[in-house]
C-alpha positions in Angstrom: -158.0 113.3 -118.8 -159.5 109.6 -119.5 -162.4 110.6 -121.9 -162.5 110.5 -125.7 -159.2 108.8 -126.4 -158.6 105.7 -128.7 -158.4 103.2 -127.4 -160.8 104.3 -124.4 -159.3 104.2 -120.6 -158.2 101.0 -119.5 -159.5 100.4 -115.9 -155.9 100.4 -114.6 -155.9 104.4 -115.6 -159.3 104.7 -113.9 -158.1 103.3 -110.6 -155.1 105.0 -110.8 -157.0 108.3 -111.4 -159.5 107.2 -108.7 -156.6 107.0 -106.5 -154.8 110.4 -107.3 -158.4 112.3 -106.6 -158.5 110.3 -103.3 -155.0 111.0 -102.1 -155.4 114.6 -102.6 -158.7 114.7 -100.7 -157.6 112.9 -98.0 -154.5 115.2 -97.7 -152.3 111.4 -97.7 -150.2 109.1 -100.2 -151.1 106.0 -97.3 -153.6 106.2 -94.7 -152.7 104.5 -91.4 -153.8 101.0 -90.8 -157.2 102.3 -89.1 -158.1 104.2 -92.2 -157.4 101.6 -94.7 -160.9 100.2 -95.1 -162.4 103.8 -95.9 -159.7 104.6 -98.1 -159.9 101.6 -100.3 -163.9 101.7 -100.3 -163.5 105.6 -101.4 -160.7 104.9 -104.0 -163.2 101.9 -105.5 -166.6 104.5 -105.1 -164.7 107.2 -107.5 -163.4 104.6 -109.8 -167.1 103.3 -110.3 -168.6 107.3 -110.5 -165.8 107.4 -113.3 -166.4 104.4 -115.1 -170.1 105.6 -114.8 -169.2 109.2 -116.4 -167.2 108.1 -118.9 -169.9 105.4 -120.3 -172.8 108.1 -120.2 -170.5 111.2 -121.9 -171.4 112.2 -125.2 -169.2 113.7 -127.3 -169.6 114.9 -131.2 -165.5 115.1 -131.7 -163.2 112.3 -133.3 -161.7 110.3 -130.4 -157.9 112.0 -129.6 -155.4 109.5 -130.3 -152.8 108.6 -127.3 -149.9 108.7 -128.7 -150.3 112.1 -130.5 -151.4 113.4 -127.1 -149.0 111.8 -125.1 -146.3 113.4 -127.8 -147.4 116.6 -127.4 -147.6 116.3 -123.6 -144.2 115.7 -124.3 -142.8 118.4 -126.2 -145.3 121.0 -123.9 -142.7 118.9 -120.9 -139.6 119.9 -122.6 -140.6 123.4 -123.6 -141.3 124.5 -120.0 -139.1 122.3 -117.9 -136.0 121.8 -120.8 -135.0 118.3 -122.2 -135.0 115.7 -120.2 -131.4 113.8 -119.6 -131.2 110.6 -120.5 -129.2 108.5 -118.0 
């Protein structure tokens, strides 16, 4: 999720999001060499619709804060899947 956070999405996370959405459409982590061109305009299409989406969304809650987020992200992580090891 990229919308309502402080600070907003960078545009590294809206590539990188445009990049996960195309990957799973196109069924593949690296297209072969002939699809490369298509790939790369797709990935840059999304990231433009998102950048347009996120720009236009209204919203009438506070902006979430990332760090609480990602913290409970976190602690949702651990509960389901156990603490993580540190090595």
């Amino acid at each position: 999720m990229l919308n309502n956070f402080e600070p907003p999405a960078t545009e590294d996370e809206i590539e990188a999001a445009a990049l996960q959405y195309v990957r799973k459409v196109a069924g593949m982590t690296r297209p072969a060499t002939v699809n490369q061109e298509a790939f790369d305009a797709a990935v840059q299409a999304v990231a433009e619709a998102t950048r347009t989406l996120l720009d236009n969304l209204v919203t009438r809650t506070p902006p979430r804060d990332r760090e609480v987020e990602a913290a409970r992200a976190r602690a949702r992580a651990a509960e389901r899947y156990g603490p993580r090891d540190a090595n």
